[in-house]
C-alpha positions as CSV (number, residue, x, y, z in Angstrom):
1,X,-14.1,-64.7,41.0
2,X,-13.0,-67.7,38.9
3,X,-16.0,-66.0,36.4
4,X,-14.5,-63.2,36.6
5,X,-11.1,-63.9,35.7
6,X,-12.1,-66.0,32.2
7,X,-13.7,-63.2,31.1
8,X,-10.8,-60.9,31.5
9,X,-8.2,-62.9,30.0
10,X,-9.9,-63.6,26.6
11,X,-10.9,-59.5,26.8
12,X,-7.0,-58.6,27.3
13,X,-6.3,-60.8,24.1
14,X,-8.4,-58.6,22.2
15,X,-6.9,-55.7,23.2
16,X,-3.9,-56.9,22.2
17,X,-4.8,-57.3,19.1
18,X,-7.3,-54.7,18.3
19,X,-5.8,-51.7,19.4
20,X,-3.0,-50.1,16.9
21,X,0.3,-50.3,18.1
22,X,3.0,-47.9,17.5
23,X,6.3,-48.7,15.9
24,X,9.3,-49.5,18.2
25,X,13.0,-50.7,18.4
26,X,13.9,-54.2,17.7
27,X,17.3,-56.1,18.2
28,X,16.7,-57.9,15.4
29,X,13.8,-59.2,13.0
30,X,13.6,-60.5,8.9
31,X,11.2,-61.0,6.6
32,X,8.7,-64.1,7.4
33,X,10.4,-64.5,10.7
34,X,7.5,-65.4,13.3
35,X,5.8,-62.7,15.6
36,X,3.4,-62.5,17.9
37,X,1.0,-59.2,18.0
38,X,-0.7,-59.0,14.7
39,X,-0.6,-55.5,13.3
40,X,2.7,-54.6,15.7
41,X,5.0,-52.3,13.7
42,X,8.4,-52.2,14.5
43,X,11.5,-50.6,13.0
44,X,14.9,-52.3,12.4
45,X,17.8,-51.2,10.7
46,X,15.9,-48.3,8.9
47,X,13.3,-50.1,8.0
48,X,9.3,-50.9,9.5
49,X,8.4,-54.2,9.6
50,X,4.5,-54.8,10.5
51,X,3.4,-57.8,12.0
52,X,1.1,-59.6,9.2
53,X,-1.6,-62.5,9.2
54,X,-0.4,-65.5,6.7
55,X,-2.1,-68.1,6.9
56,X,-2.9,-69.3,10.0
57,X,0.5,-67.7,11.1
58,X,1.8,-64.2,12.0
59,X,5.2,-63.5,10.4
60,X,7.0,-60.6,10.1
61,X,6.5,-58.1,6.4
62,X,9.2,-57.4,3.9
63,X,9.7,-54.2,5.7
64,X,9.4,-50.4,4.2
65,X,12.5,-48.2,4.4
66,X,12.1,-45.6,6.4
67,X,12.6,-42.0,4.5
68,X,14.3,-39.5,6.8
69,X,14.8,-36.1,4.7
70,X,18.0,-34.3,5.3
71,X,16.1,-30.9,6.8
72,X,16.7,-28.1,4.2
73,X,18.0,-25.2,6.5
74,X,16.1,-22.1,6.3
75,X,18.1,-19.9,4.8
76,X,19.1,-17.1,7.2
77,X,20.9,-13.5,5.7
78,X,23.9,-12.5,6.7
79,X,22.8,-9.9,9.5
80,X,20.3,-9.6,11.4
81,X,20.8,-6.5,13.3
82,X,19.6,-3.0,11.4
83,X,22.7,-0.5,10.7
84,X,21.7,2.0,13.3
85,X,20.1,5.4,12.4
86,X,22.0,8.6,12.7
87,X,18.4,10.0,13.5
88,X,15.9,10.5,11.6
89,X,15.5,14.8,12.0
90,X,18.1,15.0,9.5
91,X,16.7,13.2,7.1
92,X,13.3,15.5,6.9
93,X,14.6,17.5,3.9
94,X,13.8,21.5,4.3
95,X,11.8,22.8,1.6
96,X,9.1,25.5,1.6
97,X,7.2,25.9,-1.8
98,X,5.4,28.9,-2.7
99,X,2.0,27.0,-2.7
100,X,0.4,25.6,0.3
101,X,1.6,21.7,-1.2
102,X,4.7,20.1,-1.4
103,X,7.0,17.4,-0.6
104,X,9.4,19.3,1.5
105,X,9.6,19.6,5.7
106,X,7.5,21.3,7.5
107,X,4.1,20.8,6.1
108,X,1.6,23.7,5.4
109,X,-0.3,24.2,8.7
110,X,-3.4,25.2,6.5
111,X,-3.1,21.5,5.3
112,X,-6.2,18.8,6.8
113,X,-4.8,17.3,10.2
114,X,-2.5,14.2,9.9
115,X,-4.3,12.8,12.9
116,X,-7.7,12.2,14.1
117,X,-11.0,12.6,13.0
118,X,-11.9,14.9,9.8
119,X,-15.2,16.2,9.4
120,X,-16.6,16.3,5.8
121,X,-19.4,17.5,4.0
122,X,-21.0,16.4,0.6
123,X,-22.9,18.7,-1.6
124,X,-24.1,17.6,-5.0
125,X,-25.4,20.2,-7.4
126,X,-27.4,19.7,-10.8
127,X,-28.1,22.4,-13.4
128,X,-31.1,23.6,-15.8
129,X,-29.8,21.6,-18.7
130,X,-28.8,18.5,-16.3
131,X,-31.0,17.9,-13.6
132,X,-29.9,15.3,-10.9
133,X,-32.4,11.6,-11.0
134,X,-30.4,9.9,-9.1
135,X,-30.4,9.8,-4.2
136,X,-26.9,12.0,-3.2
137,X,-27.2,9.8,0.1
138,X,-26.6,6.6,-1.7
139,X,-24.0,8.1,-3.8
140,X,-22.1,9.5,-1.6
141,X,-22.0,5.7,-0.1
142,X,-19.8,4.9,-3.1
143,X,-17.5,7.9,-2.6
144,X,-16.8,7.5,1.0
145,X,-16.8,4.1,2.0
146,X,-13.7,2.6,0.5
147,X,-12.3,6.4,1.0
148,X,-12.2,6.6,4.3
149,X,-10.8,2.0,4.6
150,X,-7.9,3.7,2.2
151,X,-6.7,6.7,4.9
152,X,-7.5,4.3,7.8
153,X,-5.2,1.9,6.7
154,X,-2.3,4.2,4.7
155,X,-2.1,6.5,8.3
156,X,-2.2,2.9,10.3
157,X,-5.5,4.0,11.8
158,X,-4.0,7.5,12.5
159,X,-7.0,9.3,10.5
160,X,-10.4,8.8,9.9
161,X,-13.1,10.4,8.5
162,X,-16.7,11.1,9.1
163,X,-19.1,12.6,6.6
164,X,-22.7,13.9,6.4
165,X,-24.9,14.5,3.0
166,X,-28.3,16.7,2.0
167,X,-30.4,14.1,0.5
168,X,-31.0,16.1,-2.2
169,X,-29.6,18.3,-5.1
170,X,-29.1,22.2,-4.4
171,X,-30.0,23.7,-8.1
172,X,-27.3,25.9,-9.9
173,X,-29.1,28.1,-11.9
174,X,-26.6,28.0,-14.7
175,X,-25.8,25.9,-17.8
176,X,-22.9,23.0,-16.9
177,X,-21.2,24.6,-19.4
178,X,-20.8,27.8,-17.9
179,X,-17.5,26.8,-16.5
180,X,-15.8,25.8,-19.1
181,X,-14.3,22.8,-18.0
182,X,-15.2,20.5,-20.6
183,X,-11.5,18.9,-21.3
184,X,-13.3,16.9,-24.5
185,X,-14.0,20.0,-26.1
186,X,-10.5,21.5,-26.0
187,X,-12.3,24.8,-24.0
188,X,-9.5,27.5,-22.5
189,X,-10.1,29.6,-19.3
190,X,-11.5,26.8,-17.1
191,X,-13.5,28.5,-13.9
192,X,-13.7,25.3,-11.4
193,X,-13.9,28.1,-8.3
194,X,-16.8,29.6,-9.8
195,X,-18.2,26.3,-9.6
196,X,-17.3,25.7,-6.2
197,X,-18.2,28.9,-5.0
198,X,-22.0,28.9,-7.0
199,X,-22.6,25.3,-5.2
200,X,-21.6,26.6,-1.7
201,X,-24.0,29.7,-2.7
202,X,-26.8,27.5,-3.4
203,X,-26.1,25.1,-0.5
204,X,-25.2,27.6,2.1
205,X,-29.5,29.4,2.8
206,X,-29.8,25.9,4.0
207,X,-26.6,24.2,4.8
208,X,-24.9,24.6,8.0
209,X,-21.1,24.4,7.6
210,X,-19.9,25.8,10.8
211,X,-19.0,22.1,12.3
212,X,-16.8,20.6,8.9
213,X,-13.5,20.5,7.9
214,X,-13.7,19.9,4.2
215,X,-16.2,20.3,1.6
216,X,-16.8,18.0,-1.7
217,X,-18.7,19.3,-4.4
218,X,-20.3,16.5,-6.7
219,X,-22.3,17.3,-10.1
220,X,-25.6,15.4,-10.9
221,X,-25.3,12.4,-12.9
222,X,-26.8,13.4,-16.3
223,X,-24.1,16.1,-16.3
224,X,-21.2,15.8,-19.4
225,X,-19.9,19.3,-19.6
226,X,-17.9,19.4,-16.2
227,X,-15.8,16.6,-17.2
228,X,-13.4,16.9,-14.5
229,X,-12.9,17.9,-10.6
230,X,-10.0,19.7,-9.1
231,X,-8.6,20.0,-5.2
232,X,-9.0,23.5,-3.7
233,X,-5.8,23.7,-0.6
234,X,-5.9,27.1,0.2
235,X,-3.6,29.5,2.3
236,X,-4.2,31.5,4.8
237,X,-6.4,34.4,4.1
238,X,-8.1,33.4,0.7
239,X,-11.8,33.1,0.8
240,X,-12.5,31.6,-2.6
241,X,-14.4,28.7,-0.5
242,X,-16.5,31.4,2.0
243,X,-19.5,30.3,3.6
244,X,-22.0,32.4,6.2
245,X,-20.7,30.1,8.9
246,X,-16.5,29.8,7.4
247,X,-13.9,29.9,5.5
248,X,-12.7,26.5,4.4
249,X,-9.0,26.1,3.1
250,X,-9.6,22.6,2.2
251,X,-12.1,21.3,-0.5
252,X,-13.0,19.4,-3.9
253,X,-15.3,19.8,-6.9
254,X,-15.9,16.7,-9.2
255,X,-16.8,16.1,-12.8
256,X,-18.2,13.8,-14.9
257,X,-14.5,11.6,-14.7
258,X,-15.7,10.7,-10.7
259,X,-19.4,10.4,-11.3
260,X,-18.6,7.9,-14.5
261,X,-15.7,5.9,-13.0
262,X,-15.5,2.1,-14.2
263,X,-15.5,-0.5,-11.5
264,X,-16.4,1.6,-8.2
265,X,-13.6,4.0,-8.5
266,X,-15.3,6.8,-7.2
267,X,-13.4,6.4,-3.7
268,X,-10.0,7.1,-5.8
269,X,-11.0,10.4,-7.0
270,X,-11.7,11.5,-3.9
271,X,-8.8,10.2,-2.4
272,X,-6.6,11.5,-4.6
273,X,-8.1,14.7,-4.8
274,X,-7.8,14.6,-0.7
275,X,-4.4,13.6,-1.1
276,X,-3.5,17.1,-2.3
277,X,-5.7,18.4,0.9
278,X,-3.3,16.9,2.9
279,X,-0.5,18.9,1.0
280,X,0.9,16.6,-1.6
281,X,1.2,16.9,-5.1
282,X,1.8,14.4,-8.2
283,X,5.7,13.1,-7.4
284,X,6.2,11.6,-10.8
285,X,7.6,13.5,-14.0
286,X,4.9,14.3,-16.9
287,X,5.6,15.2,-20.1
288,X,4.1,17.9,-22.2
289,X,3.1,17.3,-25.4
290,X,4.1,19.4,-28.6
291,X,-0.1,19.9,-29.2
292,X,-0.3,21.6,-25.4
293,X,-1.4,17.9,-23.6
294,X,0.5,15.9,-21.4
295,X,2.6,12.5,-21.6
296,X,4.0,10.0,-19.5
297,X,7.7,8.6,-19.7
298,X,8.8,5.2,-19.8
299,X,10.7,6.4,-16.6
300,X,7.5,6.9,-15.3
301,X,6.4,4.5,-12.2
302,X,3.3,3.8,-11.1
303,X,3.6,3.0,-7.1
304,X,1.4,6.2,-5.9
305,X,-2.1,6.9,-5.8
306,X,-1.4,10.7,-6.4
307,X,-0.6,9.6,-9.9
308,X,-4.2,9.1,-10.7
309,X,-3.8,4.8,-10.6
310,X,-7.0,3.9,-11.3
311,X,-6.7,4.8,-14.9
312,X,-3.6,2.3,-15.2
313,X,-3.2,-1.2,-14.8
314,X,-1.7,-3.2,-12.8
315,X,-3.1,-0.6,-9.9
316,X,-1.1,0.1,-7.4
317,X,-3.0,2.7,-4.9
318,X,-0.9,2.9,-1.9
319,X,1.2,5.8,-1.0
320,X,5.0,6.5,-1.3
321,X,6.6,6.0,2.1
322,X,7.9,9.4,1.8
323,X,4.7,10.6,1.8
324,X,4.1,8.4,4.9
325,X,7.2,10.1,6.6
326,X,6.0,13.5,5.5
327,X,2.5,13.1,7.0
328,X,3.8,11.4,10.2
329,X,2.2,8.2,9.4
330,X,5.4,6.9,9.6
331,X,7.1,7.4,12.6
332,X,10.8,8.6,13.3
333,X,11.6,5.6,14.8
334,X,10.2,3.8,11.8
335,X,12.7,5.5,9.8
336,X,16.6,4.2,9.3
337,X,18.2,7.9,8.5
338,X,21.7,7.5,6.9
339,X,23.7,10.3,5.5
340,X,25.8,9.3,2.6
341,X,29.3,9.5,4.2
342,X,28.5,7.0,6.9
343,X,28.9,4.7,3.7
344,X,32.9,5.5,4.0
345,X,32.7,3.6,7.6
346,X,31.8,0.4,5.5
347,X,28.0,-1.3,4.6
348,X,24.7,-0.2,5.6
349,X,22.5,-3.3,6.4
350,X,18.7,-2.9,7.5
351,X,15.8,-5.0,7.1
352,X,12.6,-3.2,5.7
353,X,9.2,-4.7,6.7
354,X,6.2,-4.0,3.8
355,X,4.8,-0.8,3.9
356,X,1.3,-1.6,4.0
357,X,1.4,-3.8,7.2
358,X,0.3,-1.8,10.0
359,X,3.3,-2.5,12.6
360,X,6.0,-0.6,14.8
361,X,8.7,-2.1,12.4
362,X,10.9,-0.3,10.3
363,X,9.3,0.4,7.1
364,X,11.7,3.5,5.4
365,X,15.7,3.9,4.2
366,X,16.8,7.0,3.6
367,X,20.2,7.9,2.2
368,X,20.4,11.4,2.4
369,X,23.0,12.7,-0.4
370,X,22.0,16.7,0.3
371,X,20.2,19.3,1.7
372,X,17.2,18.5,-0.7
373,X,17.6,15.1,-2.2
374,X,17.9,11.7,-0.1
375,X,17.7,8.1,-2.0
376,X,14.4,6.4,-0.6
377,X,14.3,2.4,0.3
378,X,10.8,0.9,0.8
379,X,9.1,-2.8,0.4
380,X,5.5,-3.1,-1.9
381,X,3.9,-5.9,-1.3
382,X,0.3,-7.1,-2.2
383,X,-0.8,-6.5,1.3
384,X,-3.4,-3.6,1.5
385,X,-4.6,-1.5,-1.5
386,X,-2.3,-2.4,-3.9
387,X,-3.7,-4.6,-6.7
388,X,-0.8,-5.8,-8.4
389,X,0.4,-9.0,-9.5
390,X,2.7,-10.9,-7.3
391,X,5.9,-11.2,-9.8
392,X,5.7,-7.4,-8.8
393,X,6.2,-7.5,-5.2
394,X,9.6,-6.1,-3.8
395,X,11.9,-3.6,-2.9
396,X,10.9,0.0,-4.4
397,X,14.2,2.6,-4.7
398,X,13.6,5.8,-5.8
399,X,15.2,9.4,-5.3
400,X,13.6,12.4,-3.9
401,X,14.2,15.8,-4.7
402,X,12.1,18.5,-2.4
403,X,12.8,21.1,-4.7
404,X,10.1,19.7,-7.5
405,X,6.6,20.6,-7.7
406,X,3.8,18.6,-9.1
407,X,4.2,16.7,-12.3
408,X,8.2,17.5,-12.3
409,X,9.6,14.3,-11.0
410,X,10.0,14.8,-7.3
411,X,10.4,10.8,-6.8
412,X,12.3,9.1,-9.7
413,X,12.9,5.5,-10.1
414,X,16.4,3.8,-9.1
415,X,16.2,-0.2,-10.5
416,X,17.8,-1.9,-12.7
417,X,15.1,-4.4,-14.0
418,X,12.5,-1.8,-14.9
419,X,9.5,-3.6,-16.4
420,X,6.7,-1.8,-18.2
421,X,3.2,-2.0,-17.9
422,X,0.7,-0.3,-20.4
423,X,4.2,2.2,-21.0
424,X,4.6,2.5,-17.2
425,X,7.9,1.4,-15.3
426,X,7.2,-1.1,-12.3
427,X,10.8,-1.1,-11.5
428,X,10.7,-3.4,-7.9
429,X,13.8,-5.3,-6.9
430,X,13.7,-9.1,-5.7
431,X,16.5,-11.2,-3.9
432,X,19.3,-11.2,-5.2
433,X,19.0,-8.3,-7.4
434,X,20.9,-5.2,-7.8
435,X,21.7,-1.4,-8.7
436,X,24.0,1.0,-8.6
437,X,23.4,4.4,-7.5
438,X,26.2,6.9,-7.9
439,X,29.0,5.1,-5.5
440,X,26.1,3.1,-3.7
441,X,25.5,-0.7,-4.4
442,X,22.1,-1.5,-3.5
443,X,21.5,-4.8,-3.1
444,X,18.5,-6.8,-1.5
445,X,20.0,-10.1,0.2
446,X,17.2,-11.8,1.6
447,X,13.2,-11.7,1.5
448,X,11.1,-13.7,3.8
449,X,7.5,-13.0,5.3
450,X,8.5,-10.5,7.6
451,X,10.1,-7.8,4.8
452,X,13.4,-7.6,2.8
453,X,17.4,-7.4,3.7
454,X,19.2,-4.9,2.4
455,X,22.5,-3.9,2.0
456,X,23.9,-0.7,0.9
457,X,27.8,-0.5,-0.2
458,X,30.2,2.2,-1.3
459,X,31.1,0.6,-4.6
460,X,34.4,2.1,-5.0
461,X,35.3,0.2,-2.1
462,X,33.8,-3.5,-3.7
463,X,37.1,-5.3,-4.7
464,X,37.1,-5.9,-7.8
């Protein structure tokens, strides 16, 4: 026992001394003062002193000041509740366009499905004078797969696709140039359906269409005389796009502009193109030219795919959240629906989550000034397809007008700290910036991880 116990003792001691020992509270120590426990921290009057070998003896350190930061309070905006909708029915703008496309309520019912799984086939054609060398399957690869990420994540997982593709090339037994839809050459009197429908003819002895939905037409890769690809949305009763087994309303012929796209692009062609299968048309104003070509604005913006983005830089490939709303990717109760009088009862205040962050947030504003316009409120961020820099992040404003058709300015930029890119208006609002619309004030307060808070006044009511 007695053993025992002289081993312990000299064991305890170092313990005492080996094991680190946290800083505590002292009535009083100084610098040099004696202590006992070497390495024992202990704070005093703001300060830790450590217990430190000199010599022979343990005294006490000069001591460190202790730094205790005054906590920076996150800054918090001033509401946090969303202004309440009036209900978002009336903010689905009534508008029936003679073509089977638009940006008006309700969509065409010839239009692809907004939900679910879409069946497509691809056929690739060559010609006499440009015979296909290259696999369809793997091609198509480079069409579809980013394709179908892009509606998966712009419908939040609402749509998907599936495709299937003849590993080989059906032969046309025409000259490419038949068609005349060289756009190089300057040729008039284009004939893209008599493309489309000589590639289903050549496809369909062996083809069978009955269980598809849409149909993509893809020229061989030697081919330069198709240089371009149009959308086919039909309406009810037209049988440009007749097979033995169907009629499709909904289909696409490429060019050379998809099969030679820089950088993997293909996927952008075809989404665009499927874009206007699903009823929309190009929202932004183009110009026409005084030689017969077309032009782009300085008031043009960029934040759509179906503005052909992948010719333009910075790229940003997302939808419009109108577009969201119109396809019911968006949800009504997704939506904060104001009508422009409820501004008389004082400010509008709503916090906006980024668009491309699949959640059951709000993501929309709309101001709705009339039977066919409404003033749109939506965040960008860099958070799904968009490929934009990050100084060009923020809250996007623009106004709608259902009454437009394609290439006439059906969405037009509000901001007041446009910036242009290669000619092209960026436009986004940070916090802290604002515009005026009309009598509206639009101002965005706050921005933190979550989305942007806005606030919407009536200006003639801002003192001045």
């Amino acid at each position: 026992m007695r053993k025992m116990r002289r081993l312990i003792t000299p064991l305890l001691g170092m313990m005492l001394i080996l094991i680190p020992i946290s800083a505590i509270s002292a009535q009083k120590v100084s610098a040099g003062a004696a202590c006992k426990v070497f390495k024992q921290k202990v704070s005093y009057q703001n300060k830790v002193y450590t217990c430190t070998k000199s010599g022979k003896k343990f005294v006490w350190s000069k001591g460190v000041a202790v730094y205790k930061p005054t906590p920076t309070p996150t800054p918090t905006p001033p509401f946090m509740e969303s202004s309440k909708s009036v209900g978002s029915e009336s903010c689905k703008l009534k508008f029936k366009s003679q073509w089977e496309t638009g940006f008006g309520f309700p969509r065409s019912s010839n239009r692809l499905p907004n939900s679910g799984l879409i069946k497509a086939i691809f056929i690739f054609v060559d010609f006499p004078d440009a015979p296909g060398t290259d696999q369809p399957a793997q091609v198509a690869k480079t069409y579809f797969e980013e394709f179908n990420q892009f509606y998966n994540s712009v419908s939040y997982g609402k749509v998907s696709f599936t495709y299937s593709v003849p590993d080989r090339y059906f032969r046309i037994d025409k000259p490419s140039n038949s068609y005349r839809m060289n756009m190089n050459k300057g040729e008039v009197n284009p004939d893209p359906a008599a493309y489309f429908q000589d590639a289903l003819k050549a496809a369909d002895p062996t083809v069978d269409f009955s269980g598809f939905d849409v149909v993509y037409v893809i020229p061989s890769n030697t081919n330069r005389e198709i240089t371009y690809g149009p959308s086919f949305p039909m309406g009810s009763g037209n049988e440009t796009l007749k097979t033995n087994e169907k009629i499709f309303y909904s289909g696409a012929v490429a060019g050379a502009d998809s099969r030679l796209q820089e950088n993997s692009y293909e996927w952008a062609w075809l989404a665009h193109e499927t874009g206007h299968l699903f009823g929309l048309e190009h929202p932004w104003k183009v110009q026409s030219t005084p030689q017969g070509g077309t032009t782009i604005g300085p008031e043009v913006a960029i934040w759509d795919l179906m503005f052909a983005l992948w010719k333009y830089s910075p790229q940003a490939n997302e939808f419009l959240g109108w577009t969201r709303f119109l396809l019911s990717w968006i949800s009504d109760d997704q939506v904060n629906c104001q009508d422009i009088s409820s501004l008389s009862a004082g400010d509008l205040k709503f916090k906006l989550s980024p668009i491309e962050v699949n959640s059951s947030t709000e993501k929309l504003a709309i101001i709705k000034i009339n039977e066919t316009k409404a003033l749109v409120i939506e965040v960008r961020r860099n958070l799904g397809f968009d490929k934009i820099p990050l100084e060009y992040e923020g809250t996007l404003i623009y106004l709608v007008d259902v009454t437009k058709g394609s290439n006439e300015g059906m969405a037009t930029l509000v901001s007041s700290n446009t910036k242009l890119v290669n000619g092209i208006s960026i436009g986004t609002m940070k916090a802290g910036s604002t515009v005026e619309f009309g009598d509206m004030r639009i101002e965005v307060i706050f921005s933190d991880d979550q989305g942007d808070y806005i606030q919407v006044t009536n200006s003639h009511t801002i003192p001045l």
